[in-house]
N, C-alpha and C positions, 0 to 999 in steps of 0.2 A: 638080563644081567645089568646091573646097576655099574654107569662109569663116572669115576670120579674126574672131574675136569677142574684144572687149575684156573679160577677167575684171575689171579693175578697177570698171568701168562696172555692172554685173552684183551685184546685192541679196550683202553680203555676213554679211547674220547674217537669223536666221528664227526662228520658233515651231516648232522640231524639236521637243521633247519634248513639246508639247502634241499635237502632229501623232502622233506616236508614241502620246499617250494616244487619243487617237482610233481607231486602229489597231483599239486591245486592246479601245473599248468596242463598236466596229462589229462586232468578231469576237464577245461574248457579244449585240449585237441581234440578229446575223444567224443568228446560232446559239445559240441558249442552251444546249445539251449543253455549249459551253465552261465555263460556270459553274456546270451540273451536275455534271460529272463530276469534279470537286476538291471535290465534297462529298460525295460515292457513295463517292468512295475511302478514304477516312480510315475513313469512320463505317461499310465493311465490316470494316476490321480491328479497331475501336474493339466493335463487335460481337460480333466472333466471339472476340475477346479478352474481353471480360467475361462469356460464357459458360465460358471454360475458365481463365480466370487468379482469383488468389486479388482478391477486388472493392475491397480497400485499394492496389491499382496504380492503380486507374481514373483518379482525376486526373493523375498521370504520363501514362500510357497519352493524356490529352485532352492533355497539354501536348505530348508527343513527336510525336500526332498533327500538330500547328500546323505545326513544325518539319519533319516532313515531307512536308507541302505546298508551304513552303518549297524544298524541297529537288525536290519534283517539276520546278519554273518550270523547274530547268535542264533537262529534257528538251524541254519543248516550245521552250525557245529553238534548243535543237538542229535541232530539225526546224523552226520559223518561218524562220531565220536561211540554213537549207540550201536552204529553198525560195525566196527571195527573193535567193539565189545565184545558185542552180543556172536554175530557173523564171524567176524574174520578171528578173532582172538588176540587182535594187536597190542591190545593192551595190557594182557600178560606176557604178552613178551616182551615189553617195555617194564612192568613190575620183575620179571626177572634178572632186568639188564642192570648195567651200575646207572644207566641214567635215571633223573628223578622225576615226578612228575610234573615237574614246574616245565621243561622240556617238552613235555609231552604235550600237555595243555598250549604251551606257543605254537607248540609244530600244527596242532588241530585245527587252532584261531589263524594261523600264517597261513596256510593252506588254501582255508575260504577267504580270505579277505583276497587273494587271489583274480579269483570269477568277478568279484565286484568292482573290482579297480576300471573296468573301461564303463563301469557306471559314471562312478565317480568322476574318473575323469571329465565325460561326456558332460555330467551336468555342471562341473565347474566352469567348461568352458562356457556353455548356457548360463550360467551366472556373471561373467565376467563379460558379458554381450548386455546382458540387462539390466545392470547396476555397474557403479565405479567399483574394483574392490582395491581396498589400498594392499600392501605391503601387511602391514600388520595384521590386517581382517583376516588376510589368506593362513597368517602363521594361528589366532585364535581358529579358525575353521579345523586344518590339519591338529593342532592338537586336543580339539575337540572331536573328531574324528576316530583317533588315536583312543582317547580315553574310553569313548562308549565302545570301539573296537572290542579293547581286554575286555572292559566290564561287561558287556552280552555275550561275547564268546567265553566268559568264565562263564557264567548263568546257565549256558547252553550246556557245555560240559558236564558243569554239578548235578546238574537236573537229570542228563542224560542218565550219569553214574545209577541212579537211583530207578531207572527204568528196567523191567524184569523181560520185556516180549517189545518186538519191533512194532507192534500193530499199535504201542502205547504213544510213537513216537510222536504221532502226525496228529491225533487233537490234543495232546501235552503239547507240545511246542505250539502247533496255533492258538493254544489259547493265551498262552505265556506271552507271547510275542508279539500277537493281535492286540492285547489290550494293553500293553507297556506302548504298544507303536500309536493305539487310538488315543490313549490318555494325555500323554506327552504331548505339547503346542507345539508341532512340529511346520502344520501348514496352515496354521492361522497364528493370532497374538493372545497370549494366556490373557490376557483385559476379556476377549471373548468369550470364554468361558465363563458358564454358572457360578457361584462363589463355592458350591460345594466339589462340585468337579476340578474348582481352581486347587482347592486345598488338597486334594488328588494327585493332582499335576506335580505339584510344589514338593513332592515325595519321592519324585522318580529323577534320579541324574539326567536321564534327557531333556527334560523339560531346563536344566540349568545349562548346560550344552545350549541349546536352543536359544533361550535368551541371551547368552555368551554370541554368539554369531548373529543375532539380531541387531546386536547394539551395536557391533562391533561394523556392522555394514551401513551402523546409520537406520535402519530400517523400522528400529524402534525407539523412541526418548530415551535415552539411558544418560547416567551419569558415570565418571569414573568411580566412585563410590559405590554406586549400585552393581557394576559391572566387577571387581576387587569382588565384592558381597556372594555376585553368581558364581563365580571361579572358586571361593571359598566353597561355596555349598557345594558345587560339582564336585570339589576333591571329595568333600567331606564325604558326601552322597556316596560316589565312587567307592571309596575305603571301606565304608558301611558293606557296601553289595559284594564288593572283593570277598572281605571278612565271612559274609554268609556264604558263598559260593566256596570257599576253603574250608568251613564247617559243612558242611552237604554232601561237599565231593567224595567218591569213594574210591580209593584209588584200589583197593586189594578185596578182592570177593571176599566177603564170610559165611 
């Protein structure tokens, strides 16, 4: 027998994002591999890179690391977002609530960025041991942080949307995320790169993040001009990738 329930009557605002923070820290109580393995990751390549790269990269090398940490979140929103789809059905109950998916989408992305914060932290402080960083490097790093944050945790989402079976998750998301994180000059200088790989690079908002904290550390020749130029592209980049991940995304089954 069908009941009618009055939504008016019905709590219409809540502590979502806290409730979302909770999520991400229940997931490193109940597991702590969660906030191990965003530290295991970086500091293999950080690694294996200082034994074969020339040793005046190494603070680049610590800074790109941050960034693609960063840059990981959107995988596992990939796979949290598909599972709470596909498994748990959280997301119709979120389509049937008054809140909207703009909501939904932070709480996913706020959740994983979570687990990754005692990365981050960890290598900041590893950065800030191995180069000067001023005042202002530190506010372009965090809000370079920030930006590829939303823009890979949209990515991860939109994509997810679009996934029909769990078993789709694990080489869609690595290959998405493998090749945005290989492409991107994250642990070396875009100069190093092929001209056609550079032109590659030059496409993907990380790569202007990157240069952004590059220059900003000193670590690469930049001009203020050049640097104005990267922060341009980054938004611009950013806005571009937002724009497609808001076309992609599918908030309501058909």
């Amino acid at each position: 027998m069908a009941v009618e329930v009055n939504l008016g009557a019905q709590p219409q605002k809540g502590h979502v994002l806290a409730a979302w923070g909770l999520i991400g820290w229940r997931w490193i109580w109940r597991s702590p591999a969660a906030a191990i393995v965003p530290l295991l990751q970086p500091f293999f390549f950080l690694y294996f890179l200082h034994l074969i790269s020339d040793p005046s990269y190494f603070p680049l090398q610590v800074a790109g690391a941050m960034i693609f940490s960063t840059q990981n979140i959107g995988s596992w929103c990939l796979s949290d977002s598909a599972v709470f789809r596909i498994e748990l059905r959280l997301q119709d109950i979120f389509v049937a609530s008054p809140h909207d998916k703009v909501r939904y989408l932070f709480g996913v992305a706020f959740s994983n960025i979570i687990p990754a914060l005692p990365a981050l932290v960890a290598l900041g402080i590893i950065l800030a041991m191995v180069t000067s960083v001023s005042l202002t490097a530190w506010l372009v790093i965090v809000a370079c942080i920030l930006i590829i944050w939303v823009l890979y945790s949209a990515i991860g989402i939109a994509v997810s949307s679009r996934l029909r079976s769990q078993r789709e998750v694990w080489p869609v998301g690595n290959l998405i995320f493998t090749l945005l994180g290989i492409l991107s000059p994250l642990y070396y200088p875009l100069s190093r790169l092929p001209p056609v790989w550079r032109e590659l690079a030059q496409l993907l908002p990380a790569t202007y993040a990157a240069l952004l904290v590059q220059g900003s550390l000193g670590l690469e020749p930049a001009t203020a001009g050049g640097l104005a130029l990267d922060a341009g592209l980054l938004i611009l980049s950013t806005a571009i990738g937002l724009a497609l991940a808001w076309w992609l995304y599918q908030w309501r089954e058909r």
